[in-house]
DSSP file (Angstrom, degrees, kcal/mol; ACC not computed):
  #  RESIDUE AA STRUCTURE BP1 BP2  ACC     N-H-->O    O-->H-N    N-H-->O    O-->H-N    TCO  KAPPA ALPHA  PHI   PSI    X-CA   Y-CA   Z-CA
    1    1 A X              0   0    0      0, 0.0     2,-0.6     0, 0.0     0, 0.0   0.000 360.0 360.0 360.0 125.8   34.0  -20.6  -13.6
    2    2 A X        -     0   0    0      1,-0.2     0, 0.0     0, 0.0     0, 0.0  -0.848 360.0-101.7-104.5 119.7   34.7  -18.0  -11.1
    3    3 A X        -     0   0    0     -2,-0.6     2,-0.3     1,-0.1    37,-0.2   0.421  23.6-138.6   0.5 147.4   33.2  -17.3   -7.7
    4    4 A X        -     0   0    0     56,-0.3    56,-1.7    35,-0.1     2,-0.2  -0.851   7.9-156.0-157.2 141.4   30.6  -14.9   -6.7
    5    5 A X  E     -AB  38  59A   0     33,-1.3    33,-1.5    34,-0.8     2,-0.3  -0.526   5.6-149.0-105.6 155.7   30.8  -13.0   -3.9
    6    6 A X  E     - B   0  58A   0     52,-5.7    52,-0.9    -2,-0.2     2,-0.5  -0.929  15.1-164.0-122.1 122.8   27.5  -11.5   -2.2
    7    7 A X  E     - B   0  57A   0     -2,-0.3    29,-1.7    29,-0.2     2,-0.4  -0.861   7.1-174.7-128.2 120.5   28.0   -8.3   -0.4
    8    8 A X  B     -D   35   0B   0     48,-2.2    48,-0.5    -2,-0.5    27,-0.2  -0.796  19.3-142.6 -99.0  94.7   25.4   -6.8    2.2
    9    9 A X        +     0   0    0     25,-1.6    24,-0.8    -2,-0.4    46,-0.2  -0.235  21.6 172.8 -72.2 143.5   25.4   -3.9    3.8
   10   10 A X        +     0   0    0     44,-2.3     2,-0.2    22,-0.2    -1,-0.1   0.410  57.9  57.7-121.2 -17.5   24.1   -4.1    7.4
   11   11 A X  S    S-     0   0    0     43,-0.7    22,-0.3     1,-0.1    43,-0.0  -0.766  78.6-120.5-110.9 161.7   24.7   -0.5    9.0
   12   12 A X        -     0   0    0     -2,-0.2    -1,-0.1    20,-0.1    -2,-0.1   0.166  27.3 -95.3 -98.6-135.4   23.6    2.4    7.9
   13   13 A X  S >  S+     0   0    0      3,-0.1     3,-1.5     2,-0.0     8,-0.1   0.839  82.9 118.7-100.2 -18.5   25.6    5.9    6.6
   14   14 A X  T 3  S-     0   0    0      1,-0.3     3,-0.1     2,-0.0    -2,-0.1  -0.029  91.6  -8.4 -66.2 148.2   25.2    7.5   10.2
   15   15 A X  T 3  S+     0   0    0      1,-0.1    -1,-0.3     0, 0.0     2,-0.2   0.899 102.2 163.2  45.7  40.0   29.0    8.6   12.3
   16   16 A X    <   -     0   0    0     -3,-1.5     2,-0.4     4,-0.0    -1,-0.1  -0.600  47.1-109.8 -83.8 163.5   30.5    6.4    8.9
   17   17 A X    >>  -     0   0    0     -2,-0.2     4,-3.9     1,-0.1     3,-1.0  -0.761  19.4-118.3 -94.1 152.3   33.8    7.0    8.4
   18   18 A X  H 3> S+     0   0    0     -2,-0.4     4,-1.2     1,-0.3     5,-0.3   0.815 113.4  45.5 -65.4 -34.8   34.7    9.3    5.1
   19   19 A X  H 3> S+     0   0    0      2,-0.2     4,-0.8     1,-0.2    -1,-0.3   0.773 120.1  38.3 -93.0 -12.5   36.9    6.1    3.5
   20   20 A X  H <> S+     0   0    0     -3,-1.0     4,-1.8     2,-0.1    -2,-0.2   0.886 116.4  52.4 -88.4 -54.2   34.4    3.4    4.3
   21   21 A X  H  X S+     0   0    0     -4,-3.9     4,-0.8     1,-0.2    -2,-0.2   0.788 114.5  41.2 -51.6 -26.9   31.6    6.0    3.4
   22   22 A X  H >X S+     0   0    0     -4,-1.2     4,-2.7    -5,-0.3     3,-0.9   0.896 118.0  49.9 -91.0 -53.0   33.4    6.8   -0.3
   23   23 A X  H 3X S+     0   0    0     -4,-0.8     4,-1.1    -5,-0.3    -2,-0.2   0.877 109.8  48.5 -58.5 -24.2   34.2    2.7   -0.8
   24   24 A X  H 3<>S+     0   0    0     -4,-1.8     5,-1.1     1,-0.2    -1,-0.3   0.830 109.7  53.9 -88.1 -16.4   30.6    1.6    0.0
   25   25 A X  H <<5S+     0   0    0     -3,-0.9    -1,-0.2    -4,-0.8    -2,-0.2   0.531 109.0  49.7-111.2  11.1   29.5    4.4   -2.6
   26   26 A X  H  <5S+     0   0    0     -4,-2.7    -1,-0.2     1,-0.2    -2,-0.2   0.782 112.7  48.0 -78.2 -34.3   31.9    2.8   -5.5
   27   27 A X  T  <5S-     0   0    0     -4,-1.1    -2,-0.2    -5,-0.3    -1,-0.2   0.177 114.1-128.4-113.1  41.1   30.7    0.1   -4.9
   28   28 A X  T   5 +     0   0    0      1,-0.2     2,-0.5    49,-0.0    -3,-0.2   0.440  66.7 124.6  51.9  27.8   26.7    1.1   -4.9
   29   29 A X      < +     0   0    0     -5,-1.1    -1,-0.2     5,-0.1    -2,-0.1  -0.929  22.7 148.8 -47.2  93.7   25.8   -0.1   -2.0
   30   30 A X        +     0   0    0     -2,-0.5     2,-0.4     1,-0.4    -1,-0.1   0.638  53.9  49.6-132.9 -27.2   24.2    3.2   -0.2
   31   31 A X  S >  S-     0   0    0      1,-0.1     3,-1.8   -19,-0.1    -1,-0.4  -0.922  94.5 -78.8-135.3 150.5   21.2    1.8    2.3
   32   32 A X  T 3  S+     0   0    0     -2,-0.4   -22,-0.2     1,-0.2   -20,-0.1   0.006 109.9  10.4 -34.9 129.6   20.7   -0.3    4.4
   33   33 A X  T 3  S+     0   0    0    -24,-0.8    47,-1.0     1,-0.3     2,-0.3   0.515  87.0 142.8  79.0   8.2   20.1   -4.4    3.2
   34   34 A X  E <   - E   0  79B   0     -3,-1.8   -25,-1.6    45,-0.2    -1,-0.3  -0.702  36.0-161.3 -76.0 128.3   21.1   -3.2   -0.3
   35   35 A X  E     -DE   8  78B   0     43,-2.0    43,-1.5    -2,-0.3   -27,-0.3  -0.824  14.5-155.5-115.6 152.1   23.1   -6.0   -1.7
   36   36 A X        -     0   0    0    -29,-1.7     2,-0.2    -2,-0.3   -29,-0.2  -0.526  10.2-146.0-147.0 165.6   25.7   -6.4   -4.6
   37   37 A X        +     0   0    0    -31,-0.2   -31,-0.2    39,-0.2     2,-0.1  -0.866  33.7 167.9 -44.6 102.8   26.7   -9.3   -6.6
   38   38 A X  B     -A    5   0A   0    -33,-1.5   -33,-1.3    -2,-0.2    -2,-0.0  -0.506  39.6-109.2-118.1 174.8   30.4   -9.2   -7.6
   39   39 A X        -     0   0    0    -35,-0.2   -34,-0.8    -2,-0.1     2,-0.6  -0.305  42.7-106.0 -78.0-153.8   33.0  -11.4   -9.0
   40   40 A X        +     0   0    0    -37,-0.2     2,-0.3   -36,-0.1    -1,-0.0  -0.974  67.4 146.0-111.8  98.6   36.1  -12.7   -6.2
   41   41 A X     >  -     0   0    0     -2,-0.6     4,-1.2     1,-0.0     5,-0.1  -0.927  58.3-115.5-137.1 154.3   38.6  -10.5   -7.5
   42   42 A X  H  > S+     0   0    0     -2,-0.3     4,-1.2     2,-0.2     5,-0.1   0.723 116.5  57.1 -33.5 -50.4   41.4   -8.7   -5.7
   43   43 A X  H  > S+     0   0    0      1,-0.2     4,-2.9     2,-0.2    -1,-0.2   0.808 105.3  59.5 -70.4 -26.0   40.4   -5.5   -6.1
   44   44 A X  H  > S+     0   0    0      1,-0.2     4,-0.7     2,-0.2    -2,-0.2   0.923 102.6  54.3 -27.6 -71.6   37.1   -6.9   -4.3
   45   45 A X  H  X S+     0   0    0     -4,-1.2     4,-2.3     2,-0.2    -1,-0.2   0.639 103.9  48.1 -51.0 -30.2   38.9   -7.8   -1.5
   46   46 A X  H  X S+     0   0    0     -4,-1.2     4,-3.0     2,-0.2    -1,-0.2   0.972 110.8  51.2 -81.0 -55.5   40.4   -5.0   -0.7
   47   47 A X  H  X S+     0   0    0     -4,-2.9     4,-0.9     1,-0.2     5,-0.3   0.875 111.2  48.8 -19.1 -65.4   37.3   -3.1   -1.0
   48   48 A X  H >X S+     0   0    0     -4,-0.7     3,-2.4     1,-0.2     4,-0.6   0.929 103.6  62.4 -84.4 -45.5   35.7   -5.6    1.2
   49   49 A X  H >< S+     0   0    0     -4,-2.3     3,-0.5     1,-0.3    -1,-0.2   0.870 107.0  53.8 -10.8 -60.2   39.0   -5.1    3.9
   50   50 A X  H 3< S+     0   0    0     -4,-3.0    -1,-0.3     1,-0.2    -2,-0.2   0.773 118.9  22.7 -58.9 -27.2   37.7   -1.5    4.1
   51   51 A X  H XX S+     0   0    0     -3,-2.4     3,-5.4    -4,-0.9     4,-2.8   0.057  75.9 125.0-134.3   7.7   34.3   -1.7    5.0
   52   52 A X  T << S+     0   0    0     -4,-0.6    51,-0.8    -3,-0.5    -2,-0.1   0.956  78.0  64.8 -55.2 -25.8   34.0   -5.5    6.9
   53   53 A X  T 34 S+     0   0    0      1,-0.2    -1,-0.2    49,-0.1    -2,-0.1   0.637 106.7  39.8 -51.8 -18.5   32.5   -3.3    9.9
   54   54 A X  T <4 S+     0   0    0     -3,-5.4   -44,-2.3   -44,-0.1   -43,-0.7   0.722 118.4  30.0-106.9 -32.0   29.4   -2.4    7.8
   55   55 A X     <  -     0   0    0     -4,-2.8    48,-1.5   -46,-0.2     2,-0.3  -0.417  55.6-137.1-119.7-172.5   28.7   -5.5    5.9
   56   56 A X  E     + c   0 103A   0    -48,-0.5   -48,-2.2    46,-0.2     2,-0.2  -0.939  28.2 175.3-153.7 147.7   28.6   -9.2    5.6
   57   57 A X  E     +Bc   7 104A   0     46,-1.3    48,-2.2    -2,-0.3    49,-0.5  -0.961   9.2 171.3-157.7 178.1   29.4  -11.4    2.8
   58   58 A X  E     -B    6   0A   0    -52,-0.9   -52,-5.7    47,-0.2    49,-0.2  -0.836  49.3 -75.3-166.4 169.9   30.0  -14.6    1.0
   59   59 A X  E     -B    5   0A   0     47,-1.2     2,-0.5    -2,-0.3   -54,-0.2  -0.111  59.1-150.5 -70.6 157.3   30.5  -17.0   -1.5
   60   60 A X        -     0   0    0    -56,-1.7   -56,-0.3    49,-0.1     5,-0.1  -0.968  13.3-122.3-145.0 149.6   26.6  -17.0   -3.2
   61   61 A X        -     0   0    0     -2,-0.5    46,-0.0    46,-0.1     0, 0.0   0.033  14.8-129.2 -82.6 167.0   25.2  -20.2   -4.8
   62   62 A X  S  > S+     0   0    0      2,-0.1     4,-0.8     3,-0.1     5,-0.1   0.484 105.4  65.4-117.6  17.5   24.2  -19.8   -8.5
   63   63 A X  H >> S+     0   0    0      2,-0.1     4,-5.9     1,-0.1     3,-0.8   0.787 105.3  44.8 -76.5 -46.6   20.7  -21.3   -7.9
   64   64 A X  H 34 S+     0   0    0      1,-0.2     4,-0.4     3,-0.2    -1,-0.1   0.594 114.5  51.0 -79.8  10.8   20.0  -18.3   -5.8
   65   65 A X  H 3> S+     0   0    0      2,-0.1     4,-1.6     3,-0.1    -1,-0.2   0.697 111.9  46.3 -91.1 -20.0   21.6  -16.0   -8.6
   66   66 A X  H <X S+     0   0    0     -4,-0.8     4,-5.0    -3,-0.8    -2,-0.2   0.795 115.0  44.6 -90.1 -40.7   19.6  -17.4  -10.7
   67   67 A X  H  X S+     0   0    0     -4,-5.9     4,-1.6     2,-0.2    -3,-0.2   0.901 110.8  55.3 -68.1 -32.4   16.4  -17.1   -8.2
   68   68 A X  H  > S+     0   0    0     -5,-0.4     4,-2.1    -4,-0.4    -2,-0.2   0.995 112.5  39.5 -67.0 -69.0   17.2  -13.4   -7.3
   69   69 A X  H  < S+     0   0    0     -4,-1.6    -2,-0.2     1,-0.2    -1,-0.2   0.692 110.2  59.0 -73.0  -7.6   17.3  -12.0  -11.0
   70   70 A X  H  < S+     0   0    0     -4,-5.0    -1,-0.2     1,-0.1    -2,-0.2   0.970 117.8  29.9 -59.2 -57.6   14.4  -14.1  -12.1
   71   71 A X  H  < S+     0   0    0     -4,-1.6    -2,-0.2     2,-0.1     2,-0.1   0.897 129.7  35.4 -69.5 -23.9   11.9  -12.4   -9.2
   72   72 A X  S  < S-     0   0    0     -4,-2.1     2,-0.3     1,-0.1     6,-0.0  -0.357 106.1 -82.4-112.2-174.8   13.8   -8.5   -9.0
   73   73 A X        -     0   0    0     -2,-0.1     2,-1.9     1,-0.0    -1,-0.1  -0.533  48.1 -95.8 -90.2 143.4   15.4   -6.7  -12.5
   74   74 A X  S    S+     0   0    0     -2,-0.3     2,-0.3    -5,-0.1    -5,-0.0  -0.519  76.3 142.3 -79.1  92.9   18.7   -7.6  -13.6
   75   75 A X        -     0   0    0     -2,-1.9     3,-0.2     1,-0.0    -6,-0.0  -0.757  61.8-123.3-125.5-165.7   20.1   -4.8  -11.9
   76   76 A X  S    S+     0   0    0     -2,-0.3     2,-0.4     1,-0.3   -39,-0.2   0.778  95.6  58.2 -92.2 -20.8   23.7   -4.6  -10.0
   77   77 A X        -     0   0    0    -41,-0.1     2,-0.3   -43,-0.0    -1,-0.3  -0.837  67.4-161.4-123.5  94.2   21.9   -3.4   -6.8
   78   78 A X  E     -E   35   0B   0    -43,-1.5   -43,-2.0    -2,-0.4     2,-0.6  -0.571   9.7-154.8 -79.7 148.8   19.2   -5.1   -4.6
   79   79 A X  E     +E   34   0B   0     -2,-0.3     2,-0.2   -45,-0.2   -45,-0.2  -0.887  25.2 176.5-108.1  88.6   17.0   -3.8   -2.2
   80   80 A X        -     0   0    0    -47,-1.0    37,-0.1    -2,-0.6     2,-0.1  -0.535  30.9-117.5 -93.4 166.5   16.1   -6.3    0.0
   81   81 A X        -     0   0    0     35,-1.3     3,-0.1    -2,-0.2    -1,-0.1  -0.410  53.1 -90.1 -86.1 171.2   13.8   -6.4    3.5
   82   82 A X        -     0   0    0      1,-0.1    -1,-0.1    -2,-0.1     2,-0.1  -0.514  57.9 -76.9 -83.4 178.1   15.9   -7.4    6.7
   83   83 A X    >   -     0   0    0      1,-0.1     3,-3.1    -3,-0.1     2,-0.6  -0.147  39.8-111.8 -74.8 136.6   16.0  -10.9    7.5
   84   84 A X  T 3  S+     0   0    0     31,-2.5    31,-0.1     1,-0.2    -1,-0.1  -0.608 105.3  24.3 -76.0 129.4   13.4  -12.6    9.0
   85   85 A X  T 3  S-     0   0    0     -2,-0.6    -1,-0.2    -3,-0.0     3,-0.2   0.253 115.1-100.2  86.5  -3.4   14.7  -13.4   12.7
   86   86 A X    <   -     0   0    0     -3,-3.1     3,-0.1     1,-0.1     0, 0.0  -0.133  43.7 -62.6  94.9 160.4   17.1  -10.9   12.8
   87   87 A X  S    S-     0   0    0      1,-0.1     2,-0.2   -77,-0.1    -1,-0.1   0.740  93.9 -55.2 -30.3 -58.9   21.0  -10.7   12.3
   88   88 A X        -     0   0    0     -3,-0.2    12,-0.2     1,-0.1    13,-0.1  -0.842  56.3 -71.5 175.3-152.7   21.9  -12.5   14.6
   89   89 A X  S    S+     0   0    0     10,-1.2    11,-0.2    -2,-0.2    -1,-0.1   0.827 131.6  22.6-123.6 -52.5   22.2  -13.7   18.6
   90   90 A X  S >  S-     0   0    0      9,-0.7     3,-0.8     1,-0.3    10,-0.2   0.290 104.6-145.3-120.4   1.5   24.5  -10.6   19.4
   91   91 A X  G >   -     0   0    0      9,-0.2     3,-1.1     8,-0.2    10,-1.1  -0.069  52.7 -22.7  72.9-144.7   23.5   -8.4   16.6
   92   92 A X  G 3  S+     0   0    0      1,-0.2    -1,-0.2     8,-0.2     4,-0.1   0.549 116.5  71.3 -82.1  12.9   26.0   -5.8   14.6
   93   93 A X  G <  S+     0   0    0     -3,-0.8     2,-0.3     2,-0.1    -1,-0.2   0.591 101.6  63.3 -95.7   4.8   29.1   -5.1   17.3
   94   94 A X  S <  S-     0   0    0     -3,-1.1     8,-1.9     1,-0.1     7,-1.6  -0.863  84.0-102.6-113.8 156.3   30.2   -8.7   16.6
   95   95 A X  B   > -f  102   0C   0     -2,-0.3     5,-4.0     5,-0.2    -5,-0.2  -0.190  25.6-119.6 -55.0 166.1   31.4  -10.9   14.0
   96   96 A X  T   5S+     0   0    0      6,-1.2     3,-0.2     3,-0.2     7,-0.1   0.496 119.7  51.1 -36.0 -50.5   30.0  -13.3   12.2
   97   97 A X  T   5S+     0   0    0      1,-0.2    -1,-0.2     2,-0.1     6,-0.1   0.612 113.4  53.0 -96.0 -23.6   32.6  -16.1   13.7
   98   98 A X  T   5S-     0   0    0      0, 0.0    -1,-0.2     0, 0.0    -2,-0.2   0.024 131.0 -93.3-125.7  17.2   31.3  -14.6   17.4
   99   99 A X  T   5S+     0   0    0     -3,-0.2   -10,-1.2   -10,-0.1    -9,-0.7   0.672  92.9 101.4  37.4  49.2   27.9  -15.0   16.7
  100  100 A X  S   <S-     0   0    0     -5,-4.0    -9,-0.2   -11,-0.2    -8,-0.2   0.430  75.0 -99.6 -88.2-136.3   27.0  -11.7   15.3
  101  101 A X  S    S+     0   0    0     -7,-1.6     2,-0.2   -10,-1.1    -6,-0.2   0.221  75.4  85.7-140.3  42.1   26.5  -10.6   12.2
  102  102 A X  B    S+f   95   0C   0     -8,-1.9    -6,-1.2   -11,-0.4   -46,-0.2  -0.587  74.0  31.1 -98.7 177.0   29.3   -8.5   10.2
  103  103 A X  E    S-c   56   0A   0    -48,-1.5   -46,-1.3   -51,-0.8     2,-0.5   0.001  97.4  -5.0  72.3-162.3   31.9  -10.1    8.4
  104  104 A X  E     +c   57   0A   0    -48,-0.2   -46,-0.2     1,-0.1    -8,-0.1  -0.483  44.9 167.5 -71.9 117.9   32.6  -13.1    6.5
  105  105 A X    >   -     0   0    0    -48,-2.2     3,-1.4    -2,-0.5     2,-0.4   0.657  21.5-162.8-103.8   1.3   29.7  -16.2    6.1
  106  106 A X  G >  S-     0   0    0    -49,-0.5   -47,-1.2     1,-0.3     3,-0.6  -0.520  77.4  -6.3  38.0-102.0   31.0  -18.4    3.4
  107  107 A X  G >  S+     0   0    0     -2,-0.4     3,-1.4     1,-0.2     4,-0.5   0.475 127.0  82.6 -87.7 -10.8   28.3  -20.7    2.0
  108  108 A X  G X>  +     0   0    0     -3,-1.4     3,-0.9     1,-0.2     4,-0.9   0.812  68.4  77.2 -83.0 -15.2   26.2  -19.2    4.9
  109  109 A X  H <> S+     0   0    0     -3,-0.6     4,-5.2     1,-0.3    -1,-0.2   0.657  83.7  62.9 -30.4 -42.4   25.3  -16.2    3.2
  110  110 A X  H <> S+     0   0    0     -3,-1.4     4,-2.2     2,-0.2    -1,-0.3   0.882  95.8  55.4 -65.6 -35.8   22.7  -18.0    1.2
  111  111 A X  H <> S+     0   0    0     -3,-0.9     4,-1.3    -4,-0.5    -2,-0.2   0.815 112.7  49.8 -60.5 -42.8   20.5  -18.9    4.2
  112  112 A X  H  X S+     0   0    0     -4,-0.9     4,-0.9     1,-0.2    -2,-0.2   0.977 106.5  48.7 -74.6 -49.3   20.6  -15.0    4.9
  113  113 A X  H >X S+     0   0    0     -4,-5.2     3,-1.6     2,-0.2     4,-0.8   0.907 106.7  61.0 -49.3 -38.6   19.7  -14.0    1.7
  114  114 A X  H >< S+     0   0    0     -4,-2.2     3,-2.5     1,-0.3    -2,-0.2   0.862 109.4  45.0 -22.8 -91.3   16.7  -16.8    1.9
  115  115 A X  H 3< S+     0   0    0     -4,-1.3   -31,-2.5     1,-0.3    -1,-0.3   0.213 110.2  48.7 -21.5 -22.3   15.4  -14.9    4.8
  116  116 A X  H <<        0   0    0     -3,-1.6   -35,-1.3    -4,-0.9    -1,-0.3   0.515 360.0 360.0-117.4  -4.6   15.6  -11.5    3.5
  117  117 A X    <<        0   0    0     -3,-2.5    -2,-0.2    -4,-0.8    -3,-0.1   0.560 360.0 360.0 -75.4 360.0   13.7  -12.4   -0.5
């Protein structure tokens, strides 16, 4: 059984830079709180290497894979609302780790996604 990663974009397209702007639009991800379910692959990573300033992601549970394509359409791209409470303490110029909200959450991801169904 292999991982799945959940990838949220948290900024929008304005002043993006042209290689972040092109990667987020490979990987369909195009507005704000639109969210992706992918495998943990490599090619992932690198992708996610490019663009960690715009988004945050994690590891995602499979109850809550299971619970996202039951209520929305099995598609490759949600459109979620933002999270109820906000981002975070210090909002998007920090990490994740710095108690902001870009980057990596690991299992914490799920809690955000809660908040944003």
């Amino acid at each position: 059984m292999t991982t799945k990663l959940s990838i949220i974009r948290i900024r929008g397209q304005v002043r993006n830079n042209t290689k972040r702007h092109t990667a987020m639009n490979l990987l369909g991800i195009k507005k704000k709180f639109s969210t992706i379910i992918v495998e943990d692959t490599p090619t992932i990573k690198n992708q996610i290497k490019r663009i960690n300033p715009d988004i945050t992601w994690g590891e995602i549970s499979e109850e809550l894979i299971t619970t996202i394509e039951k209520k929305y359409k099995k598609s490759k791209v949600y459109h979620f609302n933002p999270p109820k409470g906000g981002l975070g303490r210090k909002g998007l110029k920090f990490g994740y780790n710095k108690k902001g909200a870009t980057g990596y959450r690991g299992s914490k991801i799920n809690d955000m996604l809660k908040k944003m169904i």
